[in-house]
C-alpha positions as CSV (number, residue, x, y, z in Angstrom):
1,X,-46.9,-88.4,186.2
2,X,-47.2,-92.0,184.0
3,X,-46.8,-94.9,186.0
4,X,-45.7,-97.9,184.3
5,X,-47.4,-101.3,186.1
6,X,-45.5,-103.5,184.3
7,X,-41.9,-102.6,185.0
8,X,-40.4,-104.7,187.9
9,X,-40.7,-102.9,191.0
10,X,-37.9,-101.7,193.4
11,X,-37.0,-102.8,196.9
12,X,-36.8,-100.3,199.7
13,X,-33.2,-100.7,200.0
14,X,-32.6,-100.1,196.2
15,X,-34.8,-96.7,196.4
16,X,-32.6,-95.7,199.4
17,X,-29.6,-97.0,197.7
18,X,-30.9,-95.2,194.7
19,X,-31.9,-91.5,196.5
20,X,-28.2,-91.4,198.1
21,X,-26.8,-91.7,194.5
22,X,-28.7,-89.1,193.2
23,X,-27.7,-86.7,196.7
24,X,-24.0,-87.6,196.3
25,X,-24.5,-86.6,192.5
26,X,-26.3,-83.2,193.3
27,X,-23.3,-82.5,196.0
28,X,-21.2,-81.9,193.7
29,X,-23.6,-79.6,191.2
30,X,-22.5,-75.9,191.7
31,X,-26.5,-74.7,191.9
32,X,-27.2,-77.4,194.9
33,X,-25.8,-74.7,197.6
34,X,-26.9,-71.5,195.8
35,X,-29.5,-70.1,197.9
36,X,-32.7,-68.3,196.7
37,X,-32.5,-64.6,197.0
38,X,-35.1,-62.6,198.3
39,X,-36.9,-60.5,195.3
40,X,-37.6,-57.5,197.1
41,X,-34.1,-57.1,198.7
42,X,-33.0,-57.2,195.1
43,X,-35.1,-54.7,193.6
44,X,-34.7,-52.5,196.9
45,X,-30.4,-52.0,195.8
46,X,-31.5,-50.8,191.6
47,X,-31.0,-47.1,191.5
48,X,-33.3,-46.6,188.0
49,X,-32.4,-43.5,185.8
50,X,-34.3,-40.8,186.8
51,X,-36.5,-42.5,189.8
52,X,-36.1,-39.6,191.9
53,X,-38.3,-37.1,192.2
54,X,-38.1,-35.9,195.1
55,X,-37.8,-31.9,193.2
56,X,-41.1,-32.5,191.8
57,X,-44.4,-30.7,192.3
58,X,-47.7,-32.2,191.7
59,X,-50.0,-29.6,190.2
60,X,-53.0,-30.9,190.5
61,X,-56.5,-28.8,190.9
62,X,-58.5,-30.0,193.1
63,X,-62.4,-29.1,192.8
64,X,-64.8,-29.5,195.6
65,X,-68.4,-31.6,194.7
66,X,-70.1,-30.1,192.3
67,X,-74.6,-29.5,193.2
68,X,-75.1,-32.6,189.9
69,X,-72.7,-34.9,191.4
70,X,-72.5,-37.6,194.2
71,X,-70.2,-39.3,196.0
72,X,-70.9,-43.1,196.1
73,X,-71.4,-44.9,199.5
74,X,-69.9,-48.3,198.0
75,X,-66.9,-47.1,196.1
76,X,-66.4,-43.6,197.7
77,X,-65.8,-42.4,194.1
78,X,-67.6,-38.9,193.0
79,X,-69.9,-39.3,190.0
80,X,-72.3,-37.6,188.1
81,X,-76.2,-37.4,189.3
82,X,-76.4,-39.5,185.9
83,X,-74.8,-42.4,187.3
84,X,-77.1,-42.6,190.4
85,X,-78.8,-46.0,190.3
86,X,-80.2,-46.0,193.7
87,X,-80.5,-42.4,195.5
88,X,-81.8,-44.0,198.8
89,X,-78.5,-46.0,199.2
90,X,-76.8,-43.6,196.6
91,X,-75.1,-46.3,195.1
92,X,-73.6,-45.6,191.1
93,X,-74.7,-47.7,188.3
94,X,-70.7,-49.8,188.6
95,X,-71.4,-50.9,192.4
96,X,-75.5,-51.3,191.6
């Protein structure tokens, strides 16, 4: 914020006079009471078209390890033996 030096300075019973002006003036502004609401209690009440899906089935195969692949001991994910950067840690070429 600018300050300007050369404009005459206030006394501290103007400022106060000065701040209860401007709090008698937000009294009477209709958003001065409103309080904040609370985002997530918000979004919690919205029922979105077709959100539930609860009757759904996830089909999902799910293969065990394969012998040319590794799991990584930094990211836990499973890669290929052609990702290996560091077989005595067996760290992948992303965490290296």
């Amino acid at each position: 914020m600018a300050t300007d030096y050369d404009a005459p300075r206030k006394t501290d019973d103007e400022q106060s006079e000065e701040s209860i002006e401007e709090l008698k003036a937000r009294r009477h502004d209709k958003n001065s009471g409103k309080v904040d609401e609370d985002e997530t209690e918000a979004a919690e009440s919205f029922e979105l078209p077709g959100a539930d899906l609860s009757h759904e089935e996830l089909a999902v195969e799910v293969k065990p390890k394969q012998s040319d692949e590794f799991t990584c001991m930094s990211c836990f994910l499973v890669h290929h033996r052609s990702q290996l950067a560091d077989p005595d840690k067996m760290i992948c070429r992303d965490c290296e």
